[in-house]
C-alpha positions in Angstrom: 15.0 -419.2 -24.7 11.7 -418.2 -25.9 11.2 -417.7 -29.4 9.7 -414.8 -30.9 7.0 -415.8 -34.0 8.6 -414.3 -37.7 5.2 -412.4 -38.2 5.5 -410.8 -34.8 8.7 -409.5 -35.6 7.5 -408.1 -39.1 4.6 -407.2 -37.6 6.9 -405.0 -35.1 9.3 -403.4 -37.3 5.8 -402.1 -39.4 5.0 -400.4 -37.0 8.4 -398.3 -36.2 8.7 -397.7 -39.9 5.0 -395.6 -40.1 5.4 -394.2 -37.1 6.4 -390.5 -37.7 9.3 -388.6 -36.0 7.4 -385.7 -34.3 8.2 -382.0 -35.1 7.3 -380.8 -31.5 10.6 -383.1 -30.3 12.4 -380.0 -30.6 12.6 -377.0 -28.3 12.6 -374.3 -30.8 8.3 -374.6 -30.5 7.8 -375.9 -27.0 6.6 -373.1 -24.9 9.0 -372.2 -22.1 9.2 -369.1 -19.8 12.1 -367.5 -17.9 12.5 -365.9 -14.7 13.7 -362.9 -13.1 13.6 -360.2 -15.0 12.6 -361.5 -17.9 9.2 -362.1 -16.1 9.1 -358.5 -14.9 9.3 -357.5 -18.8 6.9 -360.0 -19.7 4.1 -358.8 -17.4 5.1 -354.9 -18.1 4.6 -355.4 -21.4 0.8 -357.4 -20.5 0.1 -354.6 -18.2 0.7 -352.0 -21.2 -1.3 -353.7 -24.0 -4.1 -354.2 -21.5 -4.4 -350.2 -21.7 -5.4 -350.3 -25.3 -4.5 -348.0 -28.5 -2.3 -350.4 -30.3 -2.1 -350.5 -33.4 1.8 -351.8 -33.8 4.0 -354.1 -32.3 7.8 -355.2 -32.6 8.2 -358.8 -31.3 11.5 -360.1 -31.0 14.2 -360.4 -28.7 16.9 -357.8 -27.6 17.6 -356.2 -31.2 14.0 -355.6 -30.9 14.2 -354.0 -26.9 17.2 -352.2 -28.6 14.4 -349.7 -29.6 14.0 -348.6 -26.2 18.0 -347.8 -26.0 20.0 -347.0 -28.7 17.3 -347.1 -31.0 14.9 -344.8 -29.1 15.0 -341.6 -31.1 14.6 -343.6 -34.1 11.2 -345.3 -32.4 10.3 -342.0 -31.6 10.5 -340.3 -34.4 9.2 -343.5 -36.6 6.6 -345.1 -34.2 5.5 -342.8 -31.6 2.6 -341.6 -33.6 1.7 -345.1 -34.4 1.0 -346.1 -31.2 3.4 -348.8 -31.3 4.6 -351.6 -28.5 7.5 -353.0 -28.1 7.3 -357.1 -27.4 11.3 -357.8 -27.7 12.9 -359.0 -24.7 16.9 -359.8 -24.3 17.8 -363.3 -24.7 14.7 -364.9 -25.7 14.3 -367.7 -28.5 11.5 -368.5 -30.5 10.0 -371.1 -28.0 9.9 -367.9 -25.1 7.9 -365.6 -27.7 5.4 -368.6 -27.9 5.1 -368.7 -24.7 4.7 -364.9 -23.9 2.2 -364.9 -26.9 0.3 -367.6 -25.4 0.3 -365.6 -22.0 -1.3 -362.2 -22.2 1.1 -360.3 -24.9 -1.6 -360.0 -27.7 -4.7 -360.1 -24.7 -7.6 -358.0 -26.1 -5.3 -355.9 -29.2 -6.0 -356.3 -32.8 -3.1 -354.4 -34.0 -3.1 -353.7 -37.7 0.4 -354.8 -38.1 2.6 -357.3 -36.6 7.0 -357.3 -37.4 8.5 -360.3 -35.9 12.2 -360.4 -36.1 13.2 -363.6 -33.9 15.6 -366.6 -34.6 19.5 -365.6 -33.6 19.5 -366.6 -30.4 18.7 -370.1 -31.5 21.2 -369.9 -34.0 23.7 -371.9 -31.6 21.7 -374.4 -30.5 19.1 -375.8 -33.6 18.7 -376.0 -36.9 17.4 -373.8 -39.7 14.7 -376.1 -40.2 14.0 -376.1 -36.1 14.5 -372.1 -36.3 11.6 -371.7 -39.1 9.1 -374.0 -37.1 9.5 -371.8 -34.2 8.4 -368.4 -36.3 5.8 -370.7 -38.3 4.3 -371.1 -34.7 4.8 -367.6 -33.8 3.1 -366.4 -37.0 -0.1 -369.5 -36.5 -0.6 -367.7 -33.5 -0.8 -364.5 -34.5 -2.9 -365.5 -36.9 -5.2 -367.2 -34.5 -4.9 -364.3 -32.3 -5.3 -361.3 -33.9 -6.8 -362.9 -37.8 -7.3 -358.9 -38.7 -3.4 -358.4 -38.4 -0.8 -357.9 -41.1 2.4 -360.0 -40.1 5.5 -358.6 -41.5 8.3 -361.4 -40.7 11.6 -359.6 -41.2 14.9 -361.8 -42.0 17.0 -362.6 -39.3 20.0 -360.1 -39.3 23.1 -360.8 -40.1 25.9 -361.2 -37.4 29.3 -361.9 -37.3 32.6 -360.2 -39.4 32.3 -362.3 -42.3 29.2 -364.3 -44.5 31.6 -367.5 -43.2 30.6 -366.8 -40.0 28.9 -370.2 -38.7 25.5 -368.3 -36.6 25.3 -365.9 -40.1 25.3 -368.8 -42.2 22.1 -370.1 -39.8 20.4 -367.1 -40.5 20.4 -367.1 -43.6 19.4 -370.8 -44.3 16.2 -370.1 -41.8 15.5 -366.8 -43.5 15.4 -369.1 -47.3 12.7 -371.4 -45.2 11.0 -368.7 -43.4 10.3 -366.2 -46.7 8.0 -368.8 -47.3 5.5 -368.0 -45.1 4.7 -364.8 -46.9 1.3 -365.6 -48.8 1.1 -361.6 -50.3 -2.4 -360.9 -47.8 -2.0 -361.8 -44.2 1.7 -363.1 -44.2 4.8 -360.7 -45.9 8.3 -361.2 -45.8 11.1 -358.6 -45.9 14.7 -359.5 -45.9 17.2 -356.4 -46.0 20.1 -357.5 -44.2 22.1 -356.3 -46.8 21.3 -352.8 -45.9 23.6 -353.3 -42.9 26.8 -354.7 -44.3 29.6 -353.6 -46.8 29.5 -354.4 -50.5 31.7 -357.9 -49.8 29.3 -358.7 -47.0 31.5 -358.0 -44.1 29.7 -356.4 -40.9 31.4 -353.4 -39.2 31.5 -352.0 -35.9 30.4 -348.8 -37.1 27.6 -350.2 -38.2 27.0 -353.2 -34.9 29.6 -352.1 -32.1 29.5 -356.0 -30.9 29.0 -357.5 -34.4 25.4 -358.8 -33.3 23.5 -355.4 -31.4 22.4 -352.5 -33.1 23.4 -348.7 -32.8 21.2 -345.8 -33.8 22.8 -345.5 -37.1 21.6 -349.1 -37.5 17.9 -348.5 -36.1 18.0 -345.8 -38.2 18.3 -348.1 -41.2 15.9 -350.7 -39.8 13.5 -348.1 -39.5 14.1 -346.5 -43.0 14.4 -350.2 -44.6 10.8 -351.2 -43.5 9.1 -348.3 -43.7 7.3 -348.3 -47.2 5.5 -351.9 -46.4 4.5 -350.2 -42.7 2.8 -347.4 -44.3 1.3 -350.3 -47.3 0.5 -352.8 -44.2 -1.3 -350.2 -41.9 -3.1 -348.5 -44.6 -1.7 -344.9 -44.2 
């Protein structure tokens, strides 16, 4: 049997010990599309910001599409006159927002304000830390995208009957990494989950029929939540 040198050995093991484990080994920032219609969505939504006269967009996934359902007489009466676009499609994780970003969602807009609410439906599968690098991408591209945009991350929503609720608890450890971001002129941060849930933190139906999905009462207090920092982040 051949013999391997002591100094090769040491020379070896040097090398795995300074070689760095890789954030991008995770899928929570590795652009990936979908199909279906997901893709039908994807190139609506292209099609409409191609048209022009944007000056706000959602992006999220679908509590954010939610506007255009139960929360669409809340949009209307908040965002109509903003000419506002909703980028939230059902289902999607931070690494599909990357992608539609990178993809014609944001092709030829400057809108003065950006709200990304994104991150629950990773909440089964990665980490907090994995869920934060996926909306630190979102937001690098935004910024490299649109550099005259205001980005107003929201906190992730609660979810689930109780704070011991495994996907809530995920939340809220990404939202404690994700706040931050904000750096008080390009980048804000706004976390008001609280609004939605009962003074000992439970979540009702009332208040998210599925304990995840929002109603119009619960659009409503999105919409009512957020509104001082739109009308301080658009300039009104």
């Amino acid at each position: 049997m051949k013999i391997v040198p002591r100094t090769l050995l040491l020379a070896l093991a040097a090398v795995v010990l300074i070689v760095p484990v890789r954030a991008e080994e995770h899928d929570a920032i590795k652009p990936v599309p979908r199909d279906g219609n997901w893709m039908k969505r994807h190139e609506a939504m292209n099609a409409r910001v191609k048209e022009g006269n944007v000056d706000l967009v959602f992006i999220g996934d679908s509590i954010t599409q939610g506007w255009e359902g139960r929360g669409k007489e809340v949009w209307q009466k908040f965002y109509d006159k903003r000419n506002a676009v909703n980028l939230g499609i059902g289902g999607d994780r931070t690494q599909h927002v990357i992608w539609r970003l990178d993809n014609g969602n944001l092709e030829g807009i400057s809108p003065k304000l950006a709200v990304i609410m994104i991150g629950t439906n990773n909440s089964g599968t990665n980490t907090p830390e994995q869920i934060a690098d996926g909306t630190t991408a979102i937001v690098k591209q935004l910024r490299t995208k649109t550099p005259q945009t205001k980005i107003l991350v929201l906190g992730v929503f609660p979810r689930g009957e109780s704070p011991a609720d495994p996907k809530r608890q995920v939340n809220e450890k990404t939202n404690a990494i994700v706040s931050k971001l904000a750096d008080g002129e390009h980048v804000f941060y706004l976390d008001f989950g609280k609004n939605f849930l009962q003074d000992d933190g439970t979540l009702t139906r009332e208040i998210m029929p599925d304990l995840l999905h929002l109603n119009e009462q619960s659009y409503a207090i999105w919409a009512e939540s957020i509104e001082p920092m739109v009308v301080k982040l658009m300039g009104e």
